[in-house]
C-alpha positions as CSV (number, residue, x, y, z in Angstrom):
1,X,42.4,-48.4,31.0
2,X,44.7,-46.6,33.1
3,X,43.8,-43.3,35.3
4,X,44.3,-40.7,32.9
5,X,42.2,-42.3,30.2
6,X,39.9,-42.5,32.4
7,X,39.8,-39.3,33.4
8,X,40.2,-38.3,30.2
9,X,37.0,-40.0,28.6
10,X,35.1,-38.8,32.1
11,X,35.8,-35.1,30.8
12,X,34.4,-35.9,27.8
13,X,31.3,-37.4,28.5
14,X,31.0,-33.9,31.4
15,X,31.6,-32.0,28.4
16,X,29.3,-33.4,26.5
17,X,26.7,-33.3,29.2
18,X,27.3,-29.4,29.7
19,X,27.1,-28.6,26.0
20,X,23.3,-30.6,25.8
21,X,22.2,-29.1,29.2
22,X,23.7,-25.6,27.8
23,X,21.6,-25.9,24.7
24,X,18.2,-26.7,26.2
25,X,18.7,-24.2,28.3
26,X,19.8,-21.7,25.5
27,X,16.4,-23.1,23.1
28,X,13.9,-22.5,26.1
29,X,15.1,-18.9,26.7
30,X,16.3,-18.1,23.2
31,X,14.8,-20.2,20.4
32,X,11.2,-21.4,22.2
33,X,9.1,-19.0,21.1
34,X,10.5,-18.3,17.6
35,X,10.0,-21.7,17.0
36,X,6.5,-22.5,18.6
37,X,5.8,-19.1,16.8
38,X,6.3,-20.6,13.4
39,X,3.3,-21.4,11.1
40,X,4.4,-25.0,10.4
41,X,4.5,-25.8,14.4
42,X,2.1,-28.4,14.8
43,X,2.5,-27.5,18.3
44,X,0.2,-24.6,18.0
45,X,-2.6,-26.7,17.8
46,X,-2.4,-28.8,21.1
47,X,-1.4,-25.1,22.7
48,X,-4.8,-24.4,21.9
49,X,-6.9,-26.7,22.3
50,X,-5.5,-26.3,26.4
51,X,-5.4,-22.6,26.4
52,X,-7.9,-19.9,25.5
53,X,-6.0,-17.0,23.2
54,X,-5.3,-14.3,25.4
55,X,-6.2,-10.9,24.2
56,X,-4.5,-7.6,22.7
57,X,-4.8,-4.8,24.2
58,X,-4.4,-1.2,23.4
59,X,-1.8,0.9,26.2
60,X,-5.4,1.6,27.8
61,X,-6.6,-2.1,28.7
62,X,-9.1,-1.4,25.6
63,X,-9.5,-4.7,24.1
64,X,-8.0,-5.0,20.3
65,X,-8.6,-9.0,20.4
66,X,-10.4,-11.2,22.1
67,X,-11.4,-14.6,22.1
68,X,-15.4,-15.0,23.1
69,X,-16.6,-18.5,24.5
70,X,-20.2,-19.6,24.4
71,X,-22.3,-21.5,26.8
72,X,-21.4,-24.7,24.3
73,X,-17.7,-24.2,24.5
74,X,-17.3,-22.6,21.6
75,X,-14.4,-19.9,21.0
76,X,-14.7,-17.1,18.3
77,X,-12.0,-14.5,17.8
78,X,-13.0,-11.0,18.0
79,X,-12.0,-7.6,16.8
80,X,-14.1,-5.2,18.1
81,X,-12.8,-2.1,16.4
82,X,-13.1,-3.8,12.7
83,X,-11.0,-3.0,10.3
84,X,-9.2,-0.3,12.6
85,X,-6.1,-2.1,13.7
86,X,-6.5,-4.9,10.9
87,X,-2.9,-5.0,9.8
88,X,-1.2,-3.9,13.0
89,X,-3.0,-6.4,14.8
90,X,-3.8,-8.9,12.3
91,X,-6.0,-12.1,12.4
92,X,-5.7,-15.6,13.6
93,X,-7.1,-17.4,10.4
94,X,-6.1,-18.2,7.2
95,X,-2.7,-18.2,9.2
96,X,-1.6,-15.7,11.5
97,X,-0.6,-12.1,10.6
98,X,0.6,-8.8,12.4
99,X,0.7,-9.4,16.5
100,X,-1.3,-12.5,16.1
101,X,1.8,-13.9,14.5
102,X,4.4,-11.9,16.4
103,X,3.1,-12.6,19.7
104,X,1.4,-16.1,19.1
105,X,4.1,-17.8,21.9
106,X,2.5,-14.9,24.5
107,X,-1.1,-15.4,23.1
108,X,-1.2,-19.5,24.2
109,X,0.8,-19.1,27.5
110,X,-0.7,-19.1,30.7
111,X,0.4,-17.5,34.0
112,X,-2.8,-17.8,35.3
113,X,-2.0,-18.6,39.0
114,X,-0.8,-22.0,39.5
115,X,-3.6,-23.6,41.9
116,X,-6.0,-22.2,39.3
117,X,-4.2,-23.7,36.5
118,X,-3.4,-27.0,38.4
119,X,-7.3,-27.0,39.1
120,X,-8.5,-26.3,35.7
121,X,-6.6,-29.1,34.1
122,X,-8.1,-31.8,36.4
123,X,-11.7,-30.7,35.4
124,X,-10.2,-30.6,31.5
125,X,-10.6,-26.7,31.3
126,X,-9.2,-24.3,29.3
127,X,-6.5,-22.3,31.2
128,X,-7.0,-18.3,30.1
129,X,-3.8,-17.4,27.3
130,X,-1.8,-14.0,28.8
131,X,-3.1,-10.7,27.3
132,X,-0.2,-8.8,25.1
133,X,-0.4,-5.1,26.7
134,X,0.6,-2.5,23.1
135,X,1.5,0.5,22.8
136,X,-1.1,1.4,20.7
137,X,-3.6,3.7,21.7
138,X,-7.2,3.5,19.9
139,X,-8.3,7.0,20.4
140,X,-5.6,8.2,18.7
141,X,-5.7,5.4,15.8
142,X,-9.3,6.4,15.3
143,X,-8.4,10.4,15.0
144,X,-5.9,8.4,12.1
145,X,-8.4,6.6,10.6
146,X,-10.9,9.3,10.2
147,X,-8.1,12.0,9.2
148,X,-7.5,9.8,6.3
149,X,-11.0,9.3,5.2
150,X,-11.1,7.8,1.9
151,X,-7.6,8.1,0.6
152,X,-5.7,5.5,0.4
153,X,-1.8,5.4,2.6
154,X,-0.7,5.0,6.0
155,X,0.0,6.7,9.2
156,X,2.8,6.2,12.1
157,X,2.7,8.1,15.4
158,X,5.5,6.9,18.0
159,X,7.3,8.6,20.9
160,X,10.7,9.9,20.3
161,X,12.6,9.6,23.2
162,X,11.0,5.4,24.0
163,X,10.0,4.3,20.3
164,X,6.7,3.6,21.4
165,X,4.3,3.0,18.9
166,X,1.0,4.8,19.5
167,X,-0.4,4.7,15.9
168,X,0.4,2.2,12.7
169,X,-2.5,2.8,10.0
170,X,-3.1,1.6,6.8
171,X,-6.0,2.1,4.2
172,X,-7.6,0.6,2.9
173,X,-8.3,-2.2,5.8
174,X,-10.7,-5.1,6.1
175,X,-12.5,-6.3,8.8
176,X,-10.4,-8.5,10.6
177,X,-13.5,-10.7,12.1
178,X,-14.4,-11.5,8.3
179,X,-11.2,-12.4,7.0
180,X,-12.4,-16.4,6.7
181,X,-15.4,-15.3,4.4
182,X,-13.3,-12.7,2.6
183,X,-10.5,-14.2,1.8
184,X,-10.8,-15.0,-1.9
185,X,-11.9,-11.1,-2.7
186,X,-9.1,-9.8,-0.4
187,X,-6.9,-12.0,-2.4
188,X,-7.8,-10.7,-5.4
189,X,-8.4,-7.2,-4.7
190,X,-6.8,-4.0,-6.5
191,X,-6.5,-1.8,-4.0
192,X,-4.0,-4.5,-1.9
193,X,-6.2,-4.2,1.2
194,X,-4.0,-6.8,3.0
195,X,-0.8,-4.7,2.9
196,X,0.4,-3.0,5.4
197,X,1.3,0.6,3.7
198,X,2.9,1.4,6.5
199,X,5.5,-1.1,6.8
200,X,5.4,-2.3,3.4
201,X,4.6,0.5,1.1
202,X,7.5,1.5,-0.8
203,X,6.7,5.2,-1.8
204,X,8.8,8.3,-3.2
205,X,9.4,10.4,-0.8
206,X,9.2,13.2,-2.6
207,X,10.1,16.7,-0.7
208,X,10.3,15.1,2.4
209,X,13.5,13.5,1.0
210,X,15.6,16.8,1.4
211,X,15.8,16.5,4.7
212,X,18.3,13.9,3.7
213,X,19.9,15.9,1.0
214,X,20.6,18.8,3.1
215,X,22.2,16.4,5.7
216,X,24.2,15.1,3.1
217,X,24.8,18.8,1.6
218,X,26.2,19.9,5.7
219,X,28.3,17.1,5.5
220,X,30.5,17.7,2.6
221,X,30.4,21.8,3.0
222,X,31.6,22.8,6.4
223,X,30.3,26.7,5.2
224,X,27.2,25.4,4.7
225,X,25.8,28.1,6.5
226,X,27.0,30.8,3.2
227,X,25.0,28.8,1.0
228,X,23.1,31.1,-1.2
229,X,21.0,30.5,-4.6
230,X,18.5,32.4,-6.1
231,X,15.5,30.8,-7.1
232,X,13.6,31.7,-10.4
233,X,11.4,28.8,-10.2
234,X,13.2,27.1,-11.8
235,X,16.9,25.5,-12.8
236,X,18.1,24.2,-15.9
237,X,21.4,21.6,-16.4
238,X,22.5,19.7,-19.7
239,X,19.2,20.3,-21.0
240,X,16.9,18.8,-18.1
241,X,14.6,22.0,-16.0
242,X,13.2,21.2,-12.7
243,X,10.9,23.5,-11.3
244,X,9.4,24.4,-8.3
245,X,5.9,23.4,-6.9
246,X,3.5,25.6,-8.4
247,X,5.7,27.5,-10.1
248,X,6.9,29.3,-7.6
249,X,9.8,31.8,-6.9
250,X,11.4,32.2,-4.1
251,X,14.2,34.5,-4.7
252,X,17.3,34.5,-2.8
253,X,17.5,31.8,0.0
254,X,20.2,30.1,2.3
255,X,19.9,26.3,3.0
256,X,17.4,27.1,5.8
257,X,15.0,28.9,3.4
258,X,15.7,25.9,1.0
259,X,14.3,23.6,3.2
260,X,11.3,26.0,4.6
261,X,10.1,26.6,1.2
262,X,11.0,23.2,-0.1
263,X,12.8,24.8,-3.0
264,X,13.2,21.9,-6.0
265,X,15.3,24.3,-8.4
266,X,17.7,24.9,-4.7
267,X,18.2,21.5,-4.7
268,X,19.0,20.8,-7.8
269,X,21.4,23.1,-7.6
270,X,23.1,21.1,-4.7
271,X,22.9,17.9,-6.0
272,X,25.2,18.2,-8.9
273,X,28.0,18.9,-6.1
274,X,27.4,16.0,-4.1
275,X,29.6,12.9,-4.5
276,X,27.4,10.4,-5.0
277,X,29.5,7.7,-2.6
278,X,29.6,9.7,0.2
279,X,25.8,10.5,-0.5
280,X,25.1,6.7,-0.5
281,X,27.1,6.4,2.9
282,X,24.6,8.6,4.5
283,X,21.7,7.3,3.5
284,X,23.3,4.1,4.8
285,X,23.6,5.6,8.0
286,X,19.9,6.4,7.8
287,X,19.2,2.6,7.2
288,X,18.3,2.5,3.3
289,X,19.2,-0.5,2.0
290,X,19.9,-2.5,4.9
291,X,17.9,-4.3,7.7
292,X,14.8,-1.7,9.8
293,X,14.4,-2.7,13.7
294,X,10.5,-4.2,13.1
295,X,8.7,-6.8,15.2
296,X,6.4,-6.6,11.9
297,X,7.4,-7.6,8.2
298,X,8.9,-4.7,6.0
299,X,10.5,-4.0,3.0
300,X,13.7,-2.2,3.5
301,X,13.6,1.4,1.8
302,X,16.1,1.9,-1.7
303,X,18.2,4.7,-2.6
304,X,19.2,4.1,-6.2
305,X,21.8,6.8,-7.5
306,X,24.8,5.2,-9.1
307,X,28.2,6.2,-9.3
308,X,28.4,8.2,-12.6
309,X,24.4,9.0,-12.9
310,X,23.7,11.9,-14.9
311,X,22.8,15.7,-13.7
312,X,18.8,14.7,-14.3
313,X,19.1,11.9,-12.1
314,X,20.8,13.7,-9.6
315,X,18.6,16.2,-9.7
316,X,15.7,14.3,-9.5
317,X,17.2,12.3,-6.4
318,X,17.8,15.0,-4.2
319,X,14.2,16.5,-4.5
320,X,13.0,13.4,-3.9
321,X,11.7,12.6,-7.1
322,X,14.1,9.8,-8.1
323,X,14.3,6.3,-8.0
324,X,14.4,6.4,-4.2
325,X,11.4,4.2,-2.3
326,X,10.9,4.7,0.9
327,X,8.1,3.4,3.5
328,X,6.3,5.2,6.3
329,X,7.6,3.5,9.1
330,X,10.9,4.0,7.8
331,X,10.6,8.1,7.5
332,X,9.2,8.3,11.2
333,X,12.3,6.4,12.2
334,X,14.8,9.2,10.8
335,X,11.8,12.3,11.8
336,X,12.5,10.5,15.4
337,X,16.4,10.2,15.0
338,X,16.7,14.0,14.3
339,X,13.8,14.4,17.1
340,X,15.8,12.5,19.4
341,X,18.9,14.6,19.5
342,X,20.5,11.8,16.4
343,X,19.7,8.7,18.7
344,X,16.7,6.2,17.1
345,X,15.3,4.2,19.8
346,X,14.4,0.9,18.8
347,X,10.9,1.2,18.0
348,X,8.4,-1.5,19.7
349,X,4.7,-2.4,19.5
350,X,4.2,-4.5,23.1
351,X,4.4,-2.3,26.4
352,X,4.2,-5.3,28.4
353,X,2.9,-9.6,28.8
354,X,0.3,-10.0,31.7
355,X,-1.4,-12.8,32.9
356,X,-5.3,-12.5,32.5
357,X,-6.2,-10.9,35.4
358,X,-3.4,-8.6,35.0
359,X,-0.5,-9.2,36.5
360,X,2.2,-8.2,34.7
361,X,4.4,-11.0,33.2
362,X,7.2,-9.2,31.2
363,X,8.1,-5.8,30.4
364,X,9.2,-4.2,28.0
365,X,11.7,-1.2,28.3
366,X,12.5,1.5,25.7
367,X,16.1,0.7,24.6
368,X,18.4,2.5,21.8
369,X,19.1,1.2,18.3
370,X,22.1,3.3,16.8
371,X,22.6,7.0,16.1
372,X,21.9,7.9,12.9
373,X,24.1,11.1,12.8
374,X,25.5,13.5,15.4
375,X,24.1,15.7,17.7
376,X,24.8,18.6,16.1
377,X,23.5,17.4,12.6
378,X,20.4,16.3,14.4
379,X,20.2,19.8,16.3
380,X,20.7,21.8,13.0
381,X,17.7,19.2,10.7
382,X,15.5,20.1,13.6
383,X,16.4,23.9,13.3
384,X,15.7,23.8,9.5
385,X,12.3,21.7,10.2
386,X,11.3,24.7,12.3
387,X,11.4,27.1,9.8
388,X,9.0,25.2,7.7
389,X,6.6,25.3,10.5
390,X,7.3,29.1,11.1
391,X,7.2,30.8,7.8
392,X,7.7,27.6,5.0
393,X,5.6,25.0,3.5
394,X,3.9,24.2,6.9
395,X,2.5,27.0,8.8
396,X,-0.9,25.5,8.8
397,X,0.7,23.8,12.0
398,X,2.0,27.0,13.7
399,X,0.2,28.9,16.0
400,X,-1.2,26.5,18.3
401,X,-0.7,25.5,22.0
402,X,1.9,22.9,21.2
403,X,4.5,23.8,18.9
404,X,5.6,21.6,16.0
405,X,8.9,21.2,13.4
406,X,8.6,18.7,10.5
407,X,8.6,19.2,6.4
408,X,6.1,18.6,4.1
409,X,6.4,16.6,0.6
410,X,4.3,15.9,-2.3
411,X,6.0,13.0,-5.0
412,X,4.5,13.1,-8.5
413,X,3.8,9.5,-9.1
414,X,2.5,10.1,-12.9
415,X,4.0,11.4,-16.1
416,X,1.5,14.1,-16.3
417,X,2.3,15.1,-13.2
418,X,-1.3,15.1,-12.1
419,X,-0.9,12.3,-9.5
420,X,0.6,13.4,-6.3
421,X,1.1,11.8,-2.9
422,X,0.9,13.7,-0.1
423,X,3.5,13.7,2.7
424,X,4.5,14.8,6.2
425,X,7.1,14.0,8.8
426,X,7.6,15.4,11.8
427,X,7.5,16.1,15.7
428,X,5.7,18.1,18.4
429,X,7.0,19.5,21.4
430,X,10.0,20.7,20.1
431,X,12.0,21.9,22.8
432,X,10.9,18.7,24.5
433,X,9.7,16.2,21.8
434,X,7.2,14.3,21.9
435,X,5.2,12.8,19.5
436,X,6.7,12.0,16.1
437,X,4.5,11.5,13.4
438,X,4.5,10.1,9.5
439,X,2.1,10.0,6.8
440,X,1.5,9.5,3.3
441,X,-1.7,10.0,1.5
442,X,-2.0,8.2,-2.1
443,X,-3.4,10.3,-4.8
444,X,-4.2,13.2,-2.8
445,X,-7.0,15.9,-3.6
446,X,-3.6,18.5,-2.2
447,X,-6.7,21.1,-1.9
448,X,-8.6,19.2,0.7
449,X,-6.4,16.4,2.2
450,X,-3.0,16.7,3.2
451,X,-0.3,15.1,5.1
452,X,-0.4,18.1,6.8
453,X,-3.8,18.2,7.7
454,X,-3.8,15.0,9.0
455,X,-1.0,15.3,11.1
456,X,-2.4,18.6,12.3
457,X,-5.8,16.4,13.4
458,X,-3.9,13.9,15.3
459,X,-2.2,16.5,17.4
460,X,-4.6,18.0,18.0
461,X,-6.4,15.0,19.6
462,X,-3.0,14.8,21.7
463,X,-2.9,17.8,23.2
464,X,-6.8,19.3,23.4
């Protein structure tokens, strides 16, 4: 073999080398957890049975999960608020769900100090598991939980300008330190008490969907600002009448009063000038139909109109009362786009990794995830969101120490028209925002329980 053969089979053996040493290097950063993470990871197992789960933690250091050992050595899994943060932060049995799941990697790692750890293993103990650190915060998850009473939906609070989550509520729950015992009836239940509404529920949006339509309507009429309709209550095309809430009549309004008074015969008035394709491009741009930044499971939202659909359907759509589904999570994500001056910051549920005495292990830092529209489009949807807090659909939320914009909905989910959700996006703060909040409330008594009202309870317990 001469030299250069030599050389040449010595480069590729290097090569070779660099590429393997590349890729371990590469699966421990990159792929480790995802795969130790995995249900079918036998690997779990021997995790555990040399690490004691760490716990979650609200933002607070209030314990969310914990693992409990006896005098005998035995380890039970605890939930001390119940069924409060059941599907946020899941359960550990039956499989894993929720953070359990997501942060599983975190949950059986120890960074206990080394002597400790080196120490431990000689006497064949347990090392402690880190604690996951959330963003969560339980007090105002509780205010959630009893805001909702009852009713069936879901909440989500998160800040604006980091896409900390504070709250993610759905009802109805179960109590996470039963799940082993109540797994059959939770299987089988008709009210879908494992789902996680707020991720997973696919709802109409109902009024809170002209936000979008009025986006759409600014950016295909540069006058936008001349619009003007005068509302009789209702409006009448190729044989189809949509009318307003309540029967209502609003007389003559702009686009501003359109959105205030969340106006359905105003907006079917702008829909059947709309072109449909550019429509669907901005409710692309607000992330329907396409992938939602979520460390949890989701189902991505659907906006339905079709090239050629017909003046009902149209209609329909822009009052939110088509074939659009949207979920909760989803609709606080553009509420805290528009909030955020357009920008949606990637919204995330762990703060921070610490060891169990905590020391803090990794942190996590607020980071963007795309604009969703311009500055200006954001400035004027805040502007409009305002007015419903002022003098529209939402002044049960004006006049107190903090100020709020947002818009209310309510999507008729039956044929009679006597089933209603109840909606409410929005923000606080809003020269400075703050807190962005979502909710739905299924089947809503609109007399006694609100989106409103429970949005309205949960600032509160912000700011007094």
């Amino acid at each position: 073999m001469t030299n250069k053969e030599f050389a040449r089979v010595t480069y590729m053996f290097v090569t070779l080398f660099l590429v393997m040493v590349g890729y371990l290097i590469y699966f421990n950063v990159v792929k480790s957890k995802e795969i130790i993470n995995s249900p079918y990871n036998v690997r779990q197992d021997l995790l555990a049975k040399r690490v004691v789960r760490g716990s979650i933690l609200d933002r607070n250091g209030e314990a969310l999960a914990q693992t409990v050992t006896d005098e005998e050595g035995n380890e039970t899994r605890e939930y001390p608020y119940g069924d409060l943060f059941a599907h946020v932060v899941g359960y550990s049995v039956k499989g894993k769900y929720g953070l359990e799941s997501v942060q599983n990697f975190h949950l059986l790692t120890s960074n206990a100090f080394f002597l400790e750890k080196v120490m431990k293993e000689f006497q064949d103990e347990k090392n402690i598991g880190d604690s996951v650190v959330t963003t969560l915060d339980a007090h105002l998850q509780q205010t959630a939980y009893d805001a909702m009473g009852d009713n069936k939906g879901a909440v989500v609070v998160m800040e604006a300008s980091t896409g900390k989550i504070l709250v993610m509520l759905s009802k109805p729950g179960f109590d996470a330190n039963t799940v082993a015992e109540d797994w059959e009836a939770l299987n089988n239940d008709s009210d879908s008490s494992l789902l996680n509404r707020a991720t997973l529920g696919q709802y109409t949006p109902g009024s809170t969907f002209k936000l979008v339509t009025a986006l759409e309507y600014i950016r295909e009429n540069a006058d936008y600002h001349d619009y003007e309709y005068d509302c009789e209550g209702e409006h009448t095309q190729d044989g189809t009448t949509i009318h307003c809430y309540g029967s209502a009549v609003h007389g003559q309004e702009d686009l501003a009063d359109s959105v205030a008074n969340s106006c359905n015969a105003s907006f079917s008035n702008i829909s059947l000038g709309l072109d449909i394709a550019k429509w669907k491009k901005t409710t692309g741009d607000l992330l329907f139909d396409k992938e939602l930044p979520s460390d949890l499971p989701y189902r991505e939202s659907r906006f339905q109109l079709e090239k050629g659909a017909n003046s009902a359907d149209r209609m329909m759509t822009a009052m939110g009362q088509g074939k659009t589904q949207v979920s909760p999570y989803h609709m606080a994500m553009i509420t805290a786009a528009i909030a955020n001056g357009g920008t949606l910051m990637r919204p995330y549920l762990v703060d921070r990794i610490t060891n169990y005495s905590g020391t803090t292990v990794r942190k996590y830092m607020p980071e963007k995830y795309a604009n969703l529209m311009t500055s200006a489009e954001a400035a004027q949807l805040a502007e409009y969101m305002e007015g419903v807090v002022e003098y529209g659909t939402g002044t049960s939320l004006s006049g107190e120490a903090y100020t709020v914009a947002g818009k209310t909905g309510t999507a008729e989910v039956s044929m009679d028209k006597q089933t209603v959700h109840s909606w409410f996006v929005g923000y606080s703060n809003v020269d400075n925002p703050e807190l962005v909040v979502s909710v739905v409330i299924e089947n809503a008594d609109t007399a006694s329980n609100t989106g409103v009202n429970v949005a309205k309870q949960i600032f509160n317990a912000y700011y007094y």
